[in-house]
N, C-alpha and C positions, 0 to 999 in steps of 0.2 A: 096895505100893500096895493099896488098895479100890479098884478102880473101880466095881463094884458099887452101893457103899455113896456114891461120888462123885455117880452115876448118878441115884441115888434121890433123892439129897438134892437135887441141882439141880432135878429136876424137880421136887422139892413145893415149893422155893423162885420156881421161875418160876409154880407157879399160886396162890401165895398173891400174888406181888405183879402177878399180871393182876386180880386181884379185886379188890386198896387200894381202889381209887375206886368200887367200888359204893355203900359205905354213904353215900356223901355225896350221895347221892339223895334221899335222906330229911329236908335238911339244907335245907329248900324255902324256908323264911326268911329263909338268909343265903347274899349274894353269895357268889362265887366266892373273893374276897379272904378273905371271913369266914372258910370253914374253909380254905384254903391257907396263911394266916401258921402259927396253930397247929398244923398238920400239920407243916409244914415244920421250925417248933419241937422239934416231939417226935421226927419223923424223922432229923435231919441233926442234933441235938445233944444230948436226954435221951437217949433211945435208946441211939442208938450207943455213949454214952460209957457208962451202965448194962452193956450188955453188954460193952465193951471192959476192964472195972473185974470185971468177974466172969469173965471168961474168963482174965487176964491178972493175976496176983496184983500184980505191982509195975509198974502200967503208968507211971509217975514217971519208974521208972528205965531205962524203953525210952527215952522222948523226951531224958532228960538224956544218954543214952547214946549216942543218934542225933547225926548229920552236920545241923547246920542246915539245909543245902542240898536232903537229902532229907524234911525236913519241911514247907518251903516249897513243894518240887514235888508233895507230896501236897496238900496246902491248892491250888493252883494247879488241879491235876489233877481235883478238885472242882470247884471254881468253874466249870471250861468242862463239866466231866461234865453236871452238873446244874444249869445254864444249858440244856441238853437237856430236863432233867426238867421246867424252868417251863414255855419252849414244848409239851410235852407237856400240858399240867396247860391250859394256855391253849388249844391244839387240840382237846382233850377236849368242852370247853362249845362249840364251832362246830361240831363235825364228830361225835359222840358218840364214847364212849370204845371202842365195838371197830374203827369205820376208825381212830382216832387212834391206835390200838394195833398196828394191822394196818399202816400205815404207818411207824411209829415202830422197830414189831421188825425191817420187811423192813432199813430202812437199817442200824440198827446192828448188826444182825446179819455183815452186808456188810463192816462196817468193825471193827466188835469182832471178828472171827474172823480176817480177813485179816491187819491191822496188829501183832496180836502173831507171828504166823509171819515176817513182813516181819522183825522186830524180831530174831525166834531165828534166821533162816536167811540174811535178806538175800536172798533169791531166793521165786519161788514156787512153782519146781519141783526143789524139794531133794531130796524123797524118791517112792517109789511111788503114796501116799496123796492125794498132791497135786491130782491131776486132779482127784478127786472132791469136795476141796473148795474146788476154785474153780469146778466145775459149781453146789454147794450154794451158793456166793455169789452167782454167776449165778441161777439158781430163787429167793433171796433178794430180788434187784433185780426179777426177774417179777413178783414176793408184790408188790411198793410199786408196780410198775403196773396190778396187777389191783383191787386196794384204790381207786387214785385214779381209778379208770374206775368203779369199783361203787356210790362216789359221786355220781355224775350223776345218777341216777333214785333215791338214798336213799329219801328223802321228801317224794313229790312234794305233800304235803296241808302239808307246812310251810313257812313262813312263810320260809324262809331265802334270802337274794342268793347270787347266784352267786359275787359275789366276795368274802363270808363265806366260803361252802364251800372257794372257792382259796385263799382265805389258812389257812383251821384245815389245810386238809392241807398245802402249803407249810410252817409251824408243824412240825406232826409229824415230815416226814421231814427240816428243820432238825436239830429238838429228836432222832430217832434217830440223826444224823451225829453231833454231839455225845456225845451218851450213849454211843456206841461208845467212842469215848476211855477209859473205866470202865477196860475189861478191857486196854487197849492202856499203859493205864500202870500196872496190874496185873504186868502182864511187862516192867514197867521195872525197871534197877539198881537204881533208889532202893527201890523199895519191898520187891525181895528184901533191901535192907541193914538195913531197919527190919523186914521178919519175921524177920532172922535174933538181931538185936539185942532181939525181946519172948521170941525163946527163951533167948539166952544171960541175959540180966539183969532178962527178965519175967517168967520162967519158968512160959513159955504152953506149953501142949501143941501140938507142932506143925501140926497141922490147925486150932489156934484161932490162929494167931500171926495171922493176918491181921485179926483184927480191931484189932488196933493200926493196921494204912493205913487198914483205911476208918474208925476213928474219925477220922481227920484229912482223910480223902479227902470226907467227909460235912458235916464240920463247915466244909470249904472251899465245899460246896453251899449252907450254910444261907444265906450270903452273898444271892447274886441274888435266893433265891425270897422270904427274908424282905424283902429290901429293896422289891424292886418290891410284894407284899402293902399293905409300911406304904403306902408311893407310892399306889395305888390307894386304901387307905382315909381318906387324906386328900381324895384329887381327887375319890371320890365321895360323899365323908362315910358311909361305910355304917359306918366305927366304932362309928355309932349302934347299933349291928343289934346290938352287943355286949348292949348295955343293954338295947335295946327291946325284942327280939325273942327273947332269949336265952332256951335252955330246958337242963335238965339233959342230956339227950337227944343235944340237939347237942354239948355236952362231950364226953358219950360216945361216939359215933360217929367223932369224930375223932379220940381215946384208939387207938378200934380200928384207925382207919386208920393211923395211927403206928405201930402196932404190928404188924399186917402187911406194914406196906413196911420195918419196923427190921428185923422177925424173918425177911424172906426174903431182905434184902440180906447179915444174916450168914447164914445157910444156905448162901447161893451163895460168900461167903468161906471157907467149908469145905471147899464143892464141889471151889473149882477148887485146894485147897492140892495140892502135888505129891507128898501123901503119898494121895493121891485119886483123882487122874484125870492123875498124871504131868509131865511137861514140858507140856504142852500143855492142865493146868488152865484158864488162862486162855481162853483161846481153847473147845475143845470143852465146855467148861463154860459157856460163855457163851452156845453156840447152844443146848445142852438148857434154859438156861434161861428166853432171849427163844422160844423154840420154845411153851415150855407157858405163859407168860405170854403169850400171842396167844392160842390156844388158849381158855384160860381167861377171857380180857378177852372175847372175841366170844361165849362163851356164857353170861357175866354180860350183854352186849349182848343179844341174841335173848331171851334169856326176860326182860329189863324191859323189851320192846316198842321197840326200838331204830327195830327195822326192821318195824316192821308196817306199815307206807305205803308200802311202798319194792316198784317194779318187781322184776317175776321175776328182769331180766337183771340187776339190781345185785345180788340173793340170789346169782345164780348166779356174777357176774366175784366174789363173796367168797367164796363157796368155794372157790373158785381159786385164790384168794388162797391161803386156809387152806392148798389141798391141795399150792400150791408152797411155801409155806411148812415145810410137816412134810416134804415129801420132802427140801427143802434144809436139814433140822435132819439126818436120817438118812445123807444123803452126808457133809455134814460131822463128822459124829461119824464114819463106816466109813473114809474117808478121814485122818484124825485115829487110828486103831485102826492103818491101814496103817503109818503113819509111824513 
């Protein structure tokens, strides 16, 4: 194993994809629909399948070589994953994107870390390490009530109903219960059967064999986000926006956003291979990495004016947020070291 080298790699892949949604700030012309279809596009299917196709010389002969039944459960395992990412991507625009983050990471954090140890142990108190990281789950669920309280006094100079604000956060820690699932079917049978199957007949290097599941795991995403996109830009005709409004610019912006959410989702397929960070890639890989992807999302928030309207006390229950958040990244990774 590198754990080290696990270590590193997760963390620069959780702050590349806290930042995805900055650039579409600048993106002031077109609706929300406008850049989420082509995100979604490039994220959950050029992407994925680009890197799956270079990483994995004969990736053909993984899928033909695969158990149907574990390719459907990656496709499936998608679809509810990121069915998480839309309501995310939807809470973002009500709630701005560091509470929607800050919310999003406490839950799946909770449920991504917990439900693959559920899965390897069946118990929670298998080994020594344990305590600690279900204190880290616990500080985890703090993080998403300190978030949803720091909200109340966000922005008191904007325009926004209250019952906007409950619903984008509701959205978010929806959309992170969801997104947990990611890692929880990460350390399912099937998708060890399919990383074993891109090394024997894809002949992936081991630490890349994963990107064979979330090519499928991704492509099972693109599902919801592009459908509901199309949905929206029919019922609000903003399709127009393509034409009318379109500018080089905007292309570009969301080239990049694809590409940061492509290139940190396989990063973290690296991270958590168990030639990495061990049995418990999935899981301890996945708090370093919603850990720095909060981190990263809230101080892309703060310096584009997120919170400059917002009560002392909502700065202050997010920091809190923040500072339960990294201590519950810390327990659960020492905890995770014990075992």
């Amino acid at each position: 194993m590198n754990v080290t080298a696990g270590v590193l790699i997760a963390i620069l892949a959780g702050s590349m994809n806290g930042l995805f949604m900055l650039p579409m700030r600048a993106n002031k012309q077109w609706a929300w629909e406008n850049n989420w279809l082509p995100f979604s596009f490039l994220s959950f299917t050029v992407f994925p399948c680009l890197i799956a196709c270079h990483t994995i010389p004969d990736l053909l002969a993984v899928y033909l070589h695969a158990n149907a039944r574990d390719i459907c459960a990656a496709l499936l395992c998608g679809t509810l994953a990121y069915t998480g990412s839309l309501l995310f991507g939807i809470s973002a625009v009500q709630i701005g994107v560091a509470l929607s983050f800050s919310l999003l990471v406490g839950t799946m954090s909770a449920i991504g870390v917990m439900t693959p140890r559920l899965l390897l142990h069946h118990s929670l108190f298998g080994s020594a390490g344990d305590i600690f990281v279900l204190a880290g789950v616990c500080l985890s669920l703090v993080s998403v009530v300190f978030g949803f309280v720091s909200n109340r006094g966000k922005d008191a100079a904007a325009a926004r109903s209250a019952a906007s604000s409950a619903t984008g956060c509701a959205l978010a820690i929806a959309g992170g219960a969801l997104s947990g699932l990611l890692p929880s079917g990460m350390a399912m049978p099937w998708a060890h059967r399919l990383i074993e199957s891109a090394i024997a007949h894809g002949g992936a290097q081991p630490a890349q064999a994963s990107n064979a599941v979330l090519a499928l795991v991704l492509l099972g995403g693109a599902l919801p986000n592009c459908c509901y996109c199309i949905y929206l830009l029919r019922v609000n005709a903003t399709y127009r926006n393509y034409i009318r409004k379109s500018r080089m610019l905007y292309w570009l912006i969301v080239l990049c956003m694809g590409f940061l959410y492509s290139a940190s989702v396989a990063l973290w397929g690296i991270a958590i291979s168990p030639y990495m960070l061990g049995a418990f890639g999935p899981s301890v890989g996945w708090a370093l990495f919603v850990g720095m992807m909060v981190m990263a999302s809230t101080a892309a928030g703060l310096l584009s004016g997120e919170w400059r309207f917002a009560r002392p006390s909502s700065i202050a229950f997010l920091v809190s947020s923040l500072v339960a958040l990294v201590s519950a990244t810390i327990l659960i990774c020492y905890g995770t070291y014990l075992s």
